[in-house]
Backbone as a chain_set.jsonl record, in Angstrom:
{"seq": "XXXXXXXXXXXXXXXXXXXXXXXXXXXXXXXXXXXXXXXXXXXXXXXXXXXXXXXXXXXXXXXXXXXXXXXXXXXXXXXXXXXXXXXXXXXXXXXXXXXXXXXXXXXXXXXXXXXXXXXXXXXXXXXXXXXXXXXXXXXXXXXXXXXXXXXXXXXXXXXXXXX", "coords": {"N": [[160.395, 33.933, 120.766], [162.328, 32.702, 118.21], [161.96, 29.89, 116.089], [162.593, 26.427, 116.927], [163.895, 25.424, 120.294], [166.045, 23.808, 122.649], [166.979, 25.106, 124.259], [166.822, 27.332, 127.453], [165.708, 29.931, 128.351], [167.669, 32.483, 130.145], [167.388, 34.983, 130.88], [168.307, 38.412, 131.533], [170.84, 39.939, 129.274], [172.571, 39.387, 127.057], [175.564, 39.902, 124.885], [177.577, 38.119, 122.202], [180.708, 38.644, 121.651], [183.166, 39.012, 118.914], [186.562, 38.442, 118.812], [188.797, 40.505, 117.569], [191.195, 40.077, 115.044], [193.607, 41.338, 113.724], [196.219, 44.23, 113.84], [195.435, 47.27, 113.954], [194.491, 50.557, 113.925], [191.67, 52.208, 117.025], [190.257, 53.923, 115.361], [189.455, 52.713, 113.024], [187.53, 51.89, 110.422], [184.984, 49.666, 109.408], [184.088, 47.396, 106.441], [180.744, 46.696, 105.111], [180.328, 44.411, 105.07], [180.111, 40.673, 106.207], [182.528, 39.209, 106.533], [184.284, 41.437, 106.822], [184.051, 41.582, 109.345], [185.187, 39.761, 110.818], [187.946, 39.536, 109.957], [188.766, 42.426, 110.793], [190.59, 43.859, 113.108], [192.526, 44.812, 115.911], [194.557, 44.105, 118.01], [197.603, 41.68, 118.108], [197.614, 39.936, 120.018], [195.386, 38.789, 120.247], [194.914, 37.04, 118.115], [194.76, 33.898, 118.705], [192.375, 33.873, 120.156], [188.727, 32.79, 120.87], [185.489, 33.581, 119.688], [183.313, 34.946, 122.448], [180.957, 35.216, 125.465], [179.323, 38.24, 126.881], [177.493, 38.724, 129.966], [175.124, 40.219, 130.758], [173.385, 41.116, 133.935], [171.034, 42.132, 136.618], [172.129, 42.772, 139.706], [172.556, 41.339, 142.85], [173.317, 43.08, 144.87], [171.931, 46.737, 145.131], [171.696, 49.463, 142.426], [174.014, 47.94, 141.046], [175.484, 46.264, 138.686], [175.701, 42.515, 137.109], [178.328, 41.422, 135.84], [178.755, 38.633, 133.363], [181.32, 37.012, 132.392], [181.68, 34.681, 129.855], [183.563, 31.845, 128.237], [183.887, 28.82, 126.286], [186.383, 27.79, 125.674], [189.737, 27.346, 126.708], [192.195, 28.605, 126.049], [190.902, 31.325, 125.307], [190.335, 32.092, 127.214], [192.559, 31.987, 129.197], [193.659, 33.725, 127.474], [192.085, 36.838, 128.102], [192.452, 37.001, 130.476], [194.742, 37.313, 131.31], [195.182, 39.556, 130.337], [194.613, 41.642, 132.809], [193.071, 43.875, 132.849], [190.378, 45.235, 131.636], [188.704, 47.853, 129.564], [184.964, 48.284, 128.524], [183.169, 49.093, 126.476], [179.82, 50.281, 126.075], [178.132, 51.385, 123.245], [176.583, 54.154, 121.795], [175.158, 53.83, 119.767], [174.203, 51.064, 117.653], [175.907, 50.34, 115.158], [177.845, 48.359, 114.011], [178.899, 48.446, 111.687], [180.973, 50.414, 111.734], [183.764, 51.368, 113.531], [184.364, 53.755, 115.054], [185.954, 55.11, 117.626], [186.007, 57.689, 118.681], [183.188, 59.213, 119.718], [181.564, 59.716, 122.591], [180.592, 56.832, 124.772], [177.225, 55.444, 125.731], [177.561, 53.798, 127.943], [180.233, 52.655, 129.947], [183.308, 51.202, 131.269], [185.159, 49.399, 134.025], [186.532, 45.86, 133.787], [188.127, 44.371, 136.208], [190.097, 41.925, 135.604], [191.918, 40.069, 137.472], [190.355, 40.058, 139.659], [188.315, 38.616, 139.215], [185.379, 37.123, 140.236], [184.515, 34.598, 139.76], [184.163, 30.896, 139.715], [185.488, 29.177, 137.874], [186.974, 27.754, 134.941], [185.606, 28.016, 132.705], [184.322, 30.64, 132.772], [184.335, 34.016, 134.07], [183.434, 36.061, 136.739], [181.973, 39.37, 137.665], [180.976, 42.437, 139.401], [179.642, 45.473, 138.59], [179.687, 49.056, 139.743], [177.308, 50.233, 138.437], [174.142, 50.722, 137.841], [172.786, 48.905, 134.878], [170.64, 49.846, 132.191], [168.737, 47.479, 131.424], [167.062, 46.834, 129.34], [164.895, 48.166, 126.635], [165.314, 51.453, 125.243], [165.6, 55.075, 125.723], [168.654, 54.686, 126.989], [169.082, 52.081, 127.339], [170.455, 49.014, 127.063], [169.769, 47.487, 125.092], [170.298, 45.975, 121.423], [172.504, 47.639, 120.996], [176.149, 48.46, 120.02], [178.601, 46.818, 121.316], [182.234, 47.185, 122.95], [185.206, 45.823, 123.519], [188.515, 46.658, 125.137], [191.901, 47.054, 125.103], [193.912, 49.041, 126.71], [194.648, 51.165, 123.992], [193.692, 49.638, 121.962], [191.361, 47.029, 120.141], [189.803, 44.708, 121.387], [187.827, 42.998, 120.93], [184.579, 42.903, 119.392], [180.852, 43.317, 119.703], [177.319, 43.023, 119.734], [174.524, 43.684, 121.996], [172.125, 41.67, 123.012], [168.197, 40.33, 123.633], [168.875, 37.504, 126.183]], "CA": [[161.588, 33.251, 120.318], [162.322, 32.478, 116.917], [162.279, 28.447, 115.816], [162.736, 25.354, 118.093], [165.033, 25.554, 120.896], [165.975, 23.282, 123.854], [167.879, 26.291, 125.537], [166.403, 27.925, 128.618], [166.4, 31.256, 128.504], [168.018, 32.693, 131.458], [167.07, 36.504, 131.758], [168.77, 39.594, 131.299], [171.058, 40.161, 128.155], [174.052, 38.872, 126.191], [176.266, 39.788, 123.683], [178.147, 37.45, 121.566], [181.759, 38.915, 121.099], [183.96, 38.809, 118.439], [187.857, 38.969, 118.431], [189.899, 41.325, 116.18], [192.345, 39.928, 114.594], [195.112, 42.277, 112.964], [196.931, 45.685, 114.261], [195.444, 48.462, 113.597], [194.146, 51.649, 115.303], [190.95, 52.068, 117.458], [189.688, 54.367, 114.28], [189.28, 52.237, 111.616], [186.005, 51.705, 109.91], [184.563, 48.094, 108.51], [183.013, 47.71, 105.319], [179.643, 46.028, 105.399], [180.524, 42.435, 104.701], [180.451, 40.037, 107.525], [183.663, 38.662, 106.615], [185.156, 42.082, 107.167], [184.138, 41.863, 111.07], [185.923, 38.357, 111.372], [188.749, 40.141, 109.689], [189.076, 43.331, 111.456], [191.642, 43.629, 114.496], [193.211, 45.583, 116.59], [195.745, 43.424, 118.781], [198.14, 40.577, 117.498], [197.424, 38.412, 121.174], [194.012, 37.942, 120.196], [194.704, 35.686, 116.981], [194.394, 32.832, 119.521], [190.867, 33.9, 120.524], [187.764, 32.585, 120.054], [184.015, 34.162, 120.259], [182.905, 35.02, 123.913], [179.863, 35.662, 125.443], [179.463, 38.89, 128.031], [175.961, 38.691, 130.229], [174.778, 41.528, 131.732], [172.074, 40.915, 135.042], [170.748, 42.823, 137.707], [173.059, 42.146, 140.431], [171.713, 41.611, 144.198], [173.062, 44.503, 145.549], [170.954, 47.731, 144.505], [172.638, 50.384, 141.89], [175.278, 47.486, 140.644], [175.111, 44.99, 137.267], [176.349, 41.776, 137.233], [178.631, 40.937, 134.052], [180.032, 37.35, 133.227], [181.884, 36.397, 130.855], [182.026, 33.259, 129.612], [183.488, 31.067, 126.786], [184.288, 27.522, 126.073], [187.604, 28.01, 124.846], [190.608, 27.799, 127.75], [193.304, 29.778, 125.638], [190.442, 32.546, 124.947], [189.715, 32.251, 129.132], [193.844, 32.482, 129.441], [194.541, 34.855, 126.952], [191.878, 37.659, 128.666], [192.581, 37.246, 132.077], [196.166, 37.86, 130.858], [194.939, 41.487, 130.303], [194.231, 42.106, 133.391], [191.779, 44.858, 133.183], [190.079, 46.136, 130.162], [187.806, 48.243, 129.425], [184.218, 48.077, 128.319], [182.467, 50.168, 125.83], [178.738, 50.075, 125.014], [178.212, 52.566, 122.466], [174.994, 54.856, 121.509], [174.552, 53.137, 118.303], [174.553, 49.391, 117.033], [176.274, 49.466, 114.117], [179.468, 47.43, 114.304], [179.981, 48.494, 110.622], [181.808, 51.513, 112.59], [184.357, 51.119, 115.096], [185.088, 54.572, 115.8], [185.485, 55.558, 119.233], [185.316, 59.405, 119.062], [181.916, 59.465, 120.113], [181.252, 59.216, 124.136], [179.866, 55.894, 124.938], [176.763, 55.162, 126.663], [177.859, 53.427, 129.124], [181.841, 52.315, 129.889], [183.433, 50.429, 132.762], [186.938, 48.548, 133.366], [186.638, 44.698, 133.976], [189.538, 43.94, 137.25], [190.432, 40.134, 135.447], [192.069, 39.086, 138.59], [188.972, 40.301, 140.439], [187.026, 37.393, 138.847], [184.115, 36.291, 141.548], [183.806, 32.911, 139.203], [185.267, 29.614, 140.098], [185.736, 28.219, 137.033], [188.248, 28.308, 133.955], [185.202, 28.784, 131.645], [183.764, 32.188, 133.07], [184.687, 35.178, 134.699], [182.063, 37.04, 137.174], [182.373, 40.669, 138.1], [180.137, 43.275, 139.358], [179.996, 46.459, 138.442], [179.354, 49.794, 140.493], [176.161, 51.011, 138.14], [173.086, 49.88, 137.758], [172.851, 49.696, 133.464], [169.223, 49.753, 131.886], [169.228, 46.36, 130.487], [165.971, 46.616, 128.21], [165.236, 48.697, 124.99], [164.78, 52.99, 125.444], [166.621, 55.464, 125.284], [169.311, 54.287, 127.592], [168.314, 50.442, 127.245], [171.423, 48.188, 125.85], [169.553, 45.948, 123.813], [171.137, 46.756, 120.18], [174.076, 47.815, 121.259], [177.708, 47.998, 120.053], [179.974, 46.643, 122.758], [183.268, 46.698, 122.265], [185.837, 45.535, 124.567], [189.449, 47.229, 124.508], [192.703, 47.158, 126.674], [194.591, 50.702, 125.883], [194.129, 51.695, 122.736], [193.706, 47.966, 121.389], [190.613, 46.734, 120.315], [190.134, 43.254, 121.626], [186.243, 42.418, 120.325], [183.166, 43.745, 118.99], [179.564, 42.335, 119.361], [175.812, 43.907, 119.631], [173.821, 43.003, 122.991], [170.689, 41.478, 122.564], [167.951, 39.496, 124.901], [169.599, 36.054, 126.754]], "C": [[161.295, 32.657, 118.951], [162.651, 30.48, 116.726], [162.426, 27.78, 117.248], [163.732, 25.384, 118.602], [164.992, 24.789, 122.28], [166.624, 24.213, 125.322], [166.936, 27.023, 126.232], [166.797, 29.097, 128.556], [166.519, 32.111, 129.734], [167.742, 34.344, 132.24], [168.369, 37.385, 131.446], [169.423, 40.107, 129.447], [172.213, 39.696, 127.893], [174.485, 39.776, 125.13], [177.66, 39.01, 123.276], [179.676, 38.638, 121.205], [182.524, 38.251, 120.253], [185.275, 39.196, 118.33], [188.369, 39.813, 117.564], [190.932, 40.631, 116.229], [193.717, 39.755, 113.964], [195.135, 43.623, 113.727], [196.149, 46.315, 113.292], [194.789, 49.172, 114.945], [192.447, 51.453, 115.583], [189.806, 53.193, 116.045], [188.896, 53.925, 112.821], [187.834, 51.862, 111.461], [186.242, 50.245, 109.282], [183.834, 48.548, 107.199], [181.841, 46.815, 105.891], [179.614, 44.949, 105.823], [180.277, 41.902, 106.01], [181.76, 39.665, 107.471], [184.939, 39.728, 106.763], [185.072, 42.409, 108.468], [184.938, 41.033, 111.648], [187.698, 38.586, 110.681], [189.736, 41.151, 110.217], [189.39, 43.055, 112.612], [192.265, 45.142, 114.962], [194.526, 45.154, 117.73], [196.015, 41.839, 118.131], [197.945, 39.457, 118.287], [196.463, 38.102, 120.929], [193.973, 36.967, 119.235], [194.435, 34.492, 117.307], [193.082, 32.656, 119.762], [189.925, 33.462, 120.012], [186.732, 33.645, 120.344], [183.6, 33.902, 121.915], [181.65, 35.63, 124.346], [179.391, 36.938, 126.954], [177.371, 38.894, 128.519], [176.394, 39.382, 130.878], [173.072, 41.294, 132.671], [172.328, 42.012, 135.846], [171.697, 42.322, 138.947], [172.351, 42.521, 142.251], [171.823, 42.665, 145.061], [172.514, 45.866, 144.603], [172.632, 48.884, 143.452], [173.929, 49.421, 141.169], [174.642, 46.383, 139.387], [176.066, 43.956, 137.346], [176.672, 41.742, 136.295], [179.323, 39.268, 134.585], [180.357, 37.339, 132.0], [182.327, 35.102, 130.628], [181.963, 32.574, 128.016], [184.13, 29.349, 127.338], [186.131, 26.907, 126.059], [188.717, 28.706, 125.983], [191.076, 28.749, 126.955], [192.527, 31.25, 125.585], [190.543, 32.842, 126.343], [191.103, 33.061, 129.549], [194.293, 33.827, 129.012], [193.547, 36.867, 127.421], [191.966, 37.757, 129.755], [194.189, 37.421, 131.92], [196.26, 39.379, 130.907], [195.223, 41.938, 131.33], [193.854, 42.88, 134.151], [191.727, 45.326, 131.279], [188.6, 46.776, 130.445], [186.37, 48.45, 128.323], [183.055, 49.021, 128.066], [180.77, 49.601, 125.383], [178.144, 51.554, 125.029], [176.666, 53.09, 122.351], [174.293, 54.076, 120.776], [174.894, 51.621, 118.43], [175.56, 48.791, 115.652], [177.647, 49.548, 113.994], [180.419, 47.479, 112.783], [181.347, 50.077, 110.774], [182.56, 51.562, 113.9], [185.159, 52.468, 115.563], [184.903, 54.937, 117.16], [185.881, 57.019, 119.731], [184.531, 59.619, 119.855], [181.788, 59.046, 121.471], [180.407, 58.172, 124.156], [178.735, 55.929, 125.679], [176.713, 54.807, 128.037], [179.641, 52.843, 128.651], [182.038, 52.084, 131.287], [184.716, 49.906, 132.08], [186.041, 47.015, 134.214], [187.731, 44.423, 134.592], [189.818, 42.375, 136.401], [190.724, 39.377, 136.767], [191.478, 39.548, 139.031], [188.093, 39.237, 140.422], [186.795, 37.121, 140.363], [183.866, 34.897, 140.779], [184.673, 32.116, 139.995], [185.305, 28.445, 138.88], [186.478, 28.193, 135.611], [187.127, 28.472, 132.513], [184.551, 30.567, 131.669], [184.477, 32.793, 133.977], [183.394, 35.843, 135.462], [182.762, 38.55, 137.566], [180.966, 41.417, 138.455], [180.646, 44.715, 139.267], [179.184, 47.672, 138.732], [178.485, 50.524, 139.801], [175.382, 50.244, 137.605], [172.782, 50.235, 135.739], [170.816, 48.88, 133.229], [169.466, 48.864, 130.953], [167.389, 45.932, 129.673], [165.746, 47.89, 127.064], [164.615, 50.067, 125.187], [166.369, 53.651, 125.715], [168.115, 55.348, 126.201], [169.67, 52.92, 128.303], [169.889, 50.204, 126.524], [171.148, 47.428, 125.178], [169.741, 47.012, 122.426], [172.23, 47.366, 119.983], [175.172, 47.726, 120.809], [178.452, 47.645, 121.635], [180.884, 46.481, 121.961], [184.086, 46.935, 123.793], [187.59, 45.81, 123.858], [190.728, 47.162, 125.653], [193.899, 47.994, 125.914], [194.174, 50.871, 124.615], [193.847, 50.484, 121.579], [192.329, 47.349, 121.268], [190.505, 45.018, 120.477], [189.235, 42.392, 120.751], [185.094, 43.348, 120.121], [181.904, 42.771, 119.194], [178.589, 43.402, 119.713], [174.921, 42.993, 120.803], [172.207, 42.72, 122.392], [169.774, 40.526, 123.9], [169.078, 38.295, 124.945], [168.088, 35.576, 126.952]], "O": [[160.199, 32.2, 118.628], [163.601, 29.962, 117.313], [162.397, 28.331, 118.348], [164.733, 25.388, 117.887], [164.06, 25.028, 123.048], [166.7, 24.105, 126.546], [166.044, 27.444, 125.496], [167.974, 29.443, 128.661], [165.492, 32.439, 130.328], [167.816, 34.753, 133.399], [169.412, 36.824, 131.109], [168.66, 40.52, 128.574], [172.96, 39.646, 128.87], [173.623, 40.399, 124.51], [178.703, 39.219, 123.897], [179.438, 39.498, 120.357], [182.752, 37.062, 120.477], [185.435, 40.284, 117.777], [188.114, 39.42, 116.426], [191.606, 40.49, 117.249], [194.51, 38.838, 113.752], [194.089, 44.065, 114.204], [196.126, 46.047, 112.091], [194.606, 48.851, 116.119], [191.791, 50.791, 114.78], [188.591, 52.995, 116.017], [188.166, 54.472, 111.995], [187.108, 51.563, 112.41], [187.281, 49.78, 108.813], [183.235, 49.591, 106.939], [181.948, 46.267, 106.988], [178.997, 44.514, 106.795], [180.231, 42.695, 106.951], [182.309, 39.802, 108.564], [186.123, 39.394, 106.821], [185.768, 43.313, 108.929], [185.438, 41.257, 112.751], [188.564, 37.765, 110.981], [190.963, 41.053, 110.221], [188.786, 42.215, 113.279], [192.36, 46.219, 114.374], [195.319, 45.998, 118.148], [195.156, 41.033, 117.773], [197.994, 38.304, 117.858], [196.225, 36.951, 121.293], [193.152, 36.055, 119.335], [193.89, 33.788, 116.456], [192.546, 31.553, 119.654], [189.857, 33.522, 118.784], [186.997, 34.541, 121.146], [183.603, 32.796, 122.455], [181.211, 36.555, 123.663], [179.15, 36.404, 128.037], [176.388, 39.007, 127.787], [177.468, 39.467, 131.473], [171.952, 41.315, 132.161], [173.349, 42.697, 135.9], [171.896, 41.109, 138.891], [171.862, 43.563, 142.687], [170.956, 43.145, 145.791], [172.749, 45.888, 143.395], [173.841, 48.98, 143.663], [174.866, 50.081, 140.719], [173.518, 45.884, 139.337], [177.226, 44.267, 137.617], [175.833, 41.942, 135.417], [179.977, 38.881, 135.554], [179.828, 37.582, 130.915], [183.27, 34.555, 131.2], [181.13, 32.598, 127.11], [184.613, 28.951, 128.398], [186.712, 25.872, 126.387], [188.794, 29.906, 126.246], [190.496, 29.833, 127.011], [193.19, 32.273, 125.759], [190.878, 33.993, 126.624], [191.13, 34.2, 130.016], [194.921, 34.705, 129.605], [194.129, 37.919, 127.153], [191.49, 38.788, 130.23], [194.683, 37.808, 132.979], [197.116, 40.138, 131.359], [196.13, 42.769, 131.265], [193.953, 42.978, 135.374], [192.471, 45.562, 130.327], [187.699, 46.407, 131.198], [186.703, 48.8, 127.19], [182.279, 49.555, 128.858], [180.552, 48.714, 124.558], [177.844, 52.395, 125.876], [175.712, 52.449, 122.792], [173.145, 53.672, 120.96], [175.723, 51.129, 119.195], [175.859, 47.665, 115.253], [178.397, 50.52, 113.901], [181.551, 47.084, 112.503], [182.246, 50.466, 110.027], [182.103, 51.744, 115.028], [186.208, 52.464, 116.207], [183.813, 55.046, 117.722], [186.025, 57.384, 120.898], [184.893, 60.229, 120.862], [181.913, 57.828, 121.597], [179.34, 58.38, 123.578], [179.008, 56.591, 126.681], [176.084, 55.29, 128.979], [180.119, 52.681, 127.528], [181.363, 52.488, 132.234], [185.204, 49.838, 130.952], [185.137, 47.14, 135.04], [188.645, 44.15, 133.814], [189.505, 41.53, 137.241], [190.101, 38.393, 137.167], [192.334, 40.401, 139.266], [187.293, 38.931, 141.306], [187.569, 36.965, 141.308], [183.013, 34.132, 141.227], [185.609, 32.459, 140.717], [185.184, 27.223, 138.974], [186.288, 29.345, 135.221], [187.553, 28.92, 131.448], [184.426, 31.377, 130.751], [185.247, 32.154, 134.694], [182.397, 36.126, 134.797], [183.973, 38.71, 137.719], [179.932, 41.068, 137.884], [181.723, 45.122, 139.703], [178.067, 47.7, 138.216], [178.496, 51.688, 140.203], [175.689, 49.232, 136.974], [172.619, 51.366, 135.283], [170.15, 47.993, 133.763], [170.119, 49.059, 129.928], [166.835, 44.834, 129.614], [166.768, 48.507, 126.766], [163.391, 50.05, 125.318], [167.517, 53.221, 125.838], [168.811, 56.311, 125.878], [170.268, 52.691, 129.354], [170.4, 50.953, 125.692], [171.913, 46.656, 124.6], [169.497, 48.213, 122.311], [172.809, 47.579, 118.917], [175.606, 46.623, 121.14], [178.659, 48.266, 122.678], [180.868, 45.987, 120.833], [183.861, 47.695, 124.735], [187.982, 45.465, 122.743], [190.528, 47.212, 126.867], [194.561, 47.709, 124.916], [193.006, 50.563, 124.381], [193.849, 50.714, 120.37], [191.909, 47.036, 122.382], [191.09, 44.233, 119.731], [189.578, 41.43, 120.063], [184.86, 44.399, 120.717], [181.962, 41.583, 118.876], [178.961, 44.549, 119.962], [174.654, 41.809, 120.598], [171.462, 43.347, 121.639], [170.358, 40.096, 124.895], [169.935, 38.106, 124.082], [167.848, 34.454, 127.398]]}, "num_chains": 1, "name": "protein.A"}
């Protein structure tokens, strides 16, 4: 771990999502910048949204991954369980300066919203029916694009990394 930290690190993996927020199509390319990721959109309901964080664990029954999702931020909590269901891309590659989704994902899954297993208005739990290789080879998600989408709408982008 890099610098001083009072946080506990809890095991498996995260990625930090970011909202889109402007219309356009699931095609469009970023330029480099950072300020063109906090820029780039794909649905007008997300302008409300904040940053969210999806964890991915081993989940107690065999062959399944636990995801949560959890943010701080009711309206972001409201405005995706509003969806409810999207689906959940993590891509071959990492780099988020490309959001095309031509290319068959690694792995992909839908998220039920009203399914949530949490009990609480900051997270969401879910499990999901495959077991994903949550360390770094060739079918490892650390480095990762995720991107999270509901129809042809991109909701968020982020890059998994340890938790």
């Amino acid at each position: 771990m890099c610098g001083d930290s009072n946080r506990q690190s809890s095991g498996g993996t995260i990625a930090v999502v970011f909202p889109q927020n402007q219309p356009t199509s699931a095609e469009t390319s970023l330029s480099s910048s950072p300020a063109s990721v906090s820029s780039f959109s794909s649905s007008s309901s997300t302008s409300s949204m904040s940053s969210y964080s999806l964890f991915f664990r081993d989940a107690e029954r065999a062959n399944r991954t636990k995801v949560v999702l959890q943010t701080s931020d009711t309206d972001t909590y409201h405005a995706l369980r509003d969806y409810g269901q999207v689906d959940v891309r993590i891509e071959k590659y990492g780099d988020i300066s490309n959001t095309s989704q031509s290319l068959s994902p690694l792995y992909e899954f839908k998220l039920h919203m009203e399914r949530d297993m949490g009990s609480t208005r900051s997270q969401m739990e879910f499990e999901i029916p495959e077991k994903l290789d949550l360390g770094v080879s060739e079918t490892g998600v650390i480095g990762r694009q995720v991107t999270v989408r509901e129809g042809g709408s991109i909701l968020g982008i982020g890059v998994v990394g340890y938790n």
